[in-house]
N, C-alpha and C positions, 0 to 999 in steps of 0.2 A: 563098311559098306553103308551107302542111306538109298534109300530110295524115294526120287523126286516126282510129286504129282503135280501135271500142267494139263491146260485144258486151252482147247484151240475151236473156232467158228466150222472149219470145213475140214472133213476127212484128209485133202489132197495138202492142206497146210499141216496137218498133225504129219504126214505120212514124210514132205520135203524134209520137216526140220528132223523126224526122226532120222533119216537114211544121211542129214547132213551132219548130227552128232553120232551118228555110227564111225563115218566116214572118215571124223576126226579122233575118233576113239576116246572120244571125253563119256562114252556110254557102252555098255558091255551088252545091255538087250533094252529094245519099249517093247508096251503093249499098246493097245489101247482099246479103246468100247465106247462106243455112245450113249451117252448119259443125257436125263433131264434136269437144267440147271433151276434155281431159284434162289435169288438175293438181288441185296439192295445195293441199289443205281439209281445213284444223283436224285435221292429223296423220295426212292419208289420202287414196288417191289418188280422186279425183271423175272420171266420164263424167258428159258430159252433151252434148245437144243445145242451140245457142244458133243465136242471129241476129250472125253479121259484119257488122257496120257500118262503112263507109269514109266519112269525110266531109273536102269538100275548102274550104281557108277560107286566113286569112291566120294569121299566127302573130299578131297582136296581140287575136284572136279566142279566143285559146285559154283563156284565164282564163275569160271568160262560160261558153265552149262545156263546158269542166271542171266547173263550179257547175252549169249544167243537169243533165247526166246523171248528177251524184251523186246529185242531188234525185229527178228521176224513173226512171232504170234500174232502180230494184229489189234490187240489188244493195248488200250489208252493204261488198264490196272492188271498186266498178268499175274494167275494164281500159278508161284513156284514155289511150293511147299516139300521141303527135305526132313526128312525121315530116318533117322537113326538105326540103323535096324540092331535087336537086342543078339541076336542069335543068326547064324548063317549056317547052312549044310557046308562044312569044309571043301569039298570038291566044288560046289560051286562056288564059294570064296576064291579057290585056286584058278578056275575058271575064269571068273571078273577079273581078277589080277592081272590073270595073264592076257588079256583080248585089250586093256588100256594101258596108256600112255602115260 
């Protein structure tokens, strides 16, 4: 299992693209929570307000799940950060397995 962090401008974009990688089942569950951002853009430090997105899948998912959010995030540099996970509750293991594709 990894779990992938992406972060999106507006709630209603976090919300599409989650409900259109449920849909596909290239994802088992998101979360997400609004976070304050800060980094560097194009030679200067950027604030901004974004959507944290956590979404939980397998790792052979991750290639589709990468090609999505470049496409629809909005974003010129999306952050899709996958995450290994070391340990998993085995029911929910069986769980993820069984809800994807």
């Amino acid at each position: 299992m990894i779990i992938i962090f992406t972060t999106f401008h507006k709630t209603t974009d976090a919300l599409k693209i989650g409900q259109a990688l449920l849909k596909h089942r290239l994802i088992a569950c998101y979360n997400f929570f609004p976070v304050e951002s800060a980094y560097w853009w194009q030679g200067k430090i950027e604030d901004a307000k974004e959507i944290l997105m956590i979404l939980k899948t397998r790792e052979t998912n991750f290639s589709k799940i990468e090609s999505y959010v470049k496409k629809h995030s909005g974003y010129e540099v999306p952050e899709i950060v996958a995450v290994k996970t070391a340990k998993v509750n085995s029911s929910y293991l069986a769980w993820l397995n069984k809800e994807l594709l």
